[in-house]
Each structure stands twice: as structure tokens, then as C-alpha cells.
DRENPA-3360 file (N, C-alpha, C; in nm, 2 decimals, always signed):
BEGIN
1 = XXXXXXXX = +9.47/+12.22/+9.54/+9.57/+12.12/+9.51/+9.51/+11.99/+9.48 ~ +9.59/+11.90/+9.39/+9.47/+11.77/+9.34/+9.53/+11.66/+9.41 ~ +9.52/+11.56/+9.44/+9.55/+11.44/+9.54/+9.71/+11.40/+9.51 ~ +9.69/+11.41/+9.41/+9.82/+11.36/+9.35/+9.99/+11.43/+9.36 ~ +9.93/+11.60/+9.40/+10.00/+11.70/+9.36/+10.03/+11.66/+9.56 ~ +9.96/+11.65/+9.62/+9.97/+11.68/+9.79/+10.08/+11.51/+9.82 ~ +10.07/+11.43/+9.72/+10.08/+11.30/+9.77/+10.25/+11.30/+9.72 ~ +10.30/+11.38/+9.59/+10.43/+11.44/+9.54/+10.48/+11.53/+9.67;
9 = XXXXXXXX = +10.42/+11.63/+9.72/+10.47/+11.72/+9.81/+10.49/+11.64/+9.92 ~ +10.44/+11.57/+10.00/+10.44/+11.53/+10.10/+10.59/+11.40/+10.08 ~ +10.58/+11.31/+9.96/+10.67/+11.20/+9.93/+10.80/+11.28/+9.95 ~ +10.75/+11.40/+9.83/+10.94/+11.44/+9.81/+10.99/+11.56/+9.95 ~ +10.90/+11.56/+10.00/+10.99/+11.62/+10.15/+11.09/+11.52/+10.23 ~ +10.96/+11.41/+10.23/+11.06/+11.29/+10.30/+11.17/+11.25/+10.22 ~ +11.15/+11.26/+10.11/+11.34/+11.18/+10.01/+11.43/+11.33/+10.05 ~ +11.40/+11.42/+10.06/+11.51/+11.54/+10.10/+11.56/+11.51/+10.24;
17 = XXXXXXXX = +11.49/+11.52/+10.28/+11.46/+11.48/+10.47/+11.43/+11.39/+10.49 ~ +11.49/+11.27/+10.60/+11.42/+11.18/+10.67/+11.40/+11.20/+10.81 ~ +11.35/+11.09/+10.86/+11.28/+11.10/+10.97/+11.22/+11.23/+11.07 ~ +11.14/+11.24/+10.99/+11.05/+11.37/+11.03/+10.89/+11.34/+11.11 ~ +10.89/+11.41/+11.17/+10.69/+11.42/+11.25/+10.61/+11.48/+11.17 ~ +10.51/+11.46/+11.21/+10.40/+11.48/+11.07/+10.44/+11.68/+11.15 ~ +10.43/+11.69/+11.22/+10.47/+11.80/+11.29/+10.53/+11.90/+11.14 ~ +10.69/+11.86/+11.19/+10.78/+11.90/+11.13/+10.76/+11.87/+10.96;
25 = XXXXXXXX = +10.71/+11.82/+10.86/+10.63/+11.79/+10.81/+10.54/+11.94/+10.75 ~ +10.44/+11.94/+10.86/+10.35/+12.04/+10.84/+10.43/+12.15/+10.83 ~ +10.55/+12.19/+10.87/+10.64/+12.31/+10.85/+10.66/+12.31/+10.74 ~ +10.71/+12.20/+10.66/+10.76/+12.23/+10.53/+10.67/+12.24/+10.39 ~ +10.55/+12.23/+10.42/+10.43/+12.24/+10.36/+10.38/+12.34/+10.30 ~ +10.39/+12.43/+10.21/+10.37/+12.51/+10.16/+10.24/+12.60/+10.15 ~ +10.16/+12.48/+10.15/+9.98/+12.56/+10.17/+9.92/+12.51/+10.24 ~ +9.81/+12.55/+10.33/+9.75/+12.50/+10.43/+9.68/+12.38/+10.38;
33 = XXXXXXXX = +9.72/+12.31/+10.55/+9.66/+12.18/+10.54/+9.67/+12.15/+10.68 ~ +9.56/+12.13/+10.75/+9.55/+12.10/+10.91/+9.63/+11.98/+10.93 ~ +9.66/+12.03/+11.07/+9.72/+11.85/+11.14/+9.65/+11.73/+11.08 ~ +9.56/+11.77/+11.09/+9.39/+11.62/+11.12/+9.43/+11.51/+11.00 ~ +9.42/+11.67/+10.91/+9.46/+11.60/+10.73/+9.57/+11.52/+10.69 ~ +9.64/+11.58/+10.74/+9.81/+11.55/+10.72/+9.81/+11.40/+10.78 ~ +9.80/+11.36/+10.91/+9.83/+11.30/+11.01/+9.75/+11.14/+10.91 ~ +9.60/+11.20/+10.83/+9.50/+11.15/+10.79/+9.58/+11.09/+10.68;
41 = XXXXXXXX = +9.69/+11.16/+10.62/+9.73/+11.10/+10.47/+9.85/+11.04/+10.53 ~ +9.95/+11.12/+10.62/+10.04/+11.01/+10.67/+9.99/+10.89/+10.66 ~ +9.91/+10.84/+10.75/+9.85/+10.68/+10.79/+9.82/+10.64/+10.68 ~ +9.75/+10.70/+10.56/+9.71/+10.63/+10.44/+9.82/+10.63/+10.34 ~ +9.93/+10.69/+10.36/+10.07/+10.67/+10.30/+10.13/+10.55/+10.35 ~ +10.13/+10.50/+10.50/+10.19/+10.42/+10.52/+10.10/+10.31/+10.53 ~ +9.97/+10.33/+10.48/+9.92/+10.19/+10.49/+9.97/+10.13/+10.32 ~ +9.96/+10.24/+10.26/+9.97/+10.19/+10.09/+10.12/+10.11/+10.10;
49 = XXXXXXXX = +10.21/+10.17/+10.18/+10.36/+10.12/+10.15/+10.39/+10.16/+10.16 ~ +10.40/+10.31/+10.13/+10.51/+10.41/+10.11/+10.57/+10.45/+10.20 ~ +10.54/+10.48/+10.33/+10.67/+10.52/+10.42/+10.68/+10.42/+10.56 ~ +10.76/+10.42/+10.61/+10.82/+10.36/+10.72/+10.75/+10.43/+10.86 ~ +10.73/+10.41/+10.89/+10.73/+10.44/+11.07/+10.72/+10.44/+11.20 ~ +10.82/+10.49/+11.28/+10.81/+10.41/+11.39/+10.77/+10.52/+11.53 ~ +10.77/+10.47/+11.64/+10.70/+10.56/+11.75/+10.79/+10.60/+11.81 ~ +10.84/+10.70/+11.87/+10.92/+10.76/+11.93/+10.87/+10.85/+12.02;
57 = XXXXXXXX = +10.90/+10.89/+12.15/+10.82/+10.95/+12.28/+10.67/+10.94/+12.23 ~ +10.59/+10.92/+12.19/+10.45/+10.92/+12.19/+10.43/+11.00/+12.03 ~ +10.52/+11.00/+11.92/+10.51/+11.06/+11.82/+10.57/+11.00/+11.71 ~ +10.53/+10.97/+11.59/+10.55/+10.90/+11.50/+10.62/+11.01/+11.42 ~ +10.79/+10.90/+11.41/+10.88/+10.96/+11.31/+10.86/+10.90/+11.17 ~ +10.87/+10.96/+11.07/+10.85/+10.89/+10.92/+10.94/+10.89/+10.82 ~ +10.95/+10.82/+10.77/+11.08/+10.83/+10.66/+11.02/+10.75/+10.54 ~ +11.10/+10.73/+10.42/+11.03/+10.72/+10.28/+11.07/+10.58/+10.24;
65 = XXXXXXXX = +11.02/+10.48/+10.23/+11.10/+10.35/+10.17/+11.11/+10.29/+10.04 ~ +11.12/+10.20/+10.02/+11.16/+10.19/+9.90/+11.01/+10.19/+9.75 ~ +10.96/+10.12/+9.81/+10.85/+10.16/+9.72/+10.80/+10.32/+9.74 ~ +10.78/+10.37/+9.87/+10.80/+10.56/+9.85/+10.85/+10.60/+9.77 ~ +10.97/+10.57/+9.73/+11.07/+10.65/+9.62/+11.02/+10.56/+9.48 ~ +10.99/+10.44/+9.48/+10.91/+10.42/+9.34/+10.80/+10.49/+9.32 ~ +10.73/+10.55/+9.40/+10.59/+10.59/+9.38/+10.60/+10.78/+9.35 ~ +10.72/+10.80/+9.40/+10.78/+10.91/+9.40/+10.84/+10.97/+9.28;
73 = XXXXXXXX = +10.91/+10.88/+9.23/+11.00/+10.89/+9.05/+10.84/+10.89/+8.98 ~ +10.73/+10.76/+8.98/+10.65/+10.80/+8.91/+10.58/+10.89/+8.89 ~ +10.52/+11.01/+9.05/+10.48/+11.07/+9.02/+10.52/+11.22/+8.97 ~ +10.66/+11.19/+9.00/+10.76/+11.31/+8.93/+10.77/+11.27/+8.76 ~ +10.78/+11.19/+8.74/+10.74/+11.21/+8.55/+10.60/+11.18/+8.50 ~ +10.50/+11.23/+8.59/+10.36/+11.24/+8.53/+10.30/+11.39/+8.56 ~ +10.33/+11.45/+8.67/+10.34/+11.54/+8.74/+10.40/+11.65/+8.70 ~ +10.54/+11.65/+8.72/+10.62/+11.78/+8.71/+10.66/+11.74/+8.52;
% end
């Protein structure tokens, strides 16, 4: 899978779904990809802008915000 294609999969689960754990997350993921990674691109998702998150019992819930969904439309008409 190419960076861009994992970075579409991961954005558009969150616009279906919100506030999810990288956990729950990794459920909806289609092809393997360890916690480590995932957890690795969450934080680099939310450092760029793209998602919201906050700490809950010791576990970070995530949701998509507004620039998420701008980065999200773009990569759905370059992509798909």
C-alpha cells in the first residue's frame, strides 16, 4: 500500500466513524498493519492537523477535523 493510499484509509474511517482508539481503528483496517505503525501515523496525523484528540482512561480517542476532511476530499479526487 503507498503512503497516501494508508493516509485515505485511515482519514475516511474516521469521517464514517468518530471518536475511535487507534485500537478500534486497527479493526477496521483492512490489511495488516501493527499497533506500533498505526499509533506511529495517528501522532503524525495529528501533528499535521488532521485529527483531533483527546485522552480518555489512559487511551487516546480520535476524531477527524476540519482540515482532516479537507485533506480527505483531496485525497479522494486524486486517489480514488
Amino acid at each position: 500500500m503507498r503512503y497516501n493510499e494508508r493516509k485515505l484509509e485511515v482519514l475516511d474511517i474516521l469521517n464514517k466513524e468518530r471518536n475511535l482508539t487507534a485500537r478500534q481503528i486497527l479493526d477496521r483496517i483492512d490489511e495488516d498493519i501493527t499497533m506500533k505503525c498505526l499509533t506511529a501515523l495517528l501522532t503524525r496525523y495529528h501533528r499535521f492537523g488532521y485529527l483531533h484528540r483527546e485522552k480518555n482512561h489512559n487511551k487516546f480517542i480520535y476524531k477527524l477535523n476540519p482540515c482532516g476532511i479537507k485533506k480527505l476530499n483531496w485525497l479522494m479526487s486524486v486517489i480514488v
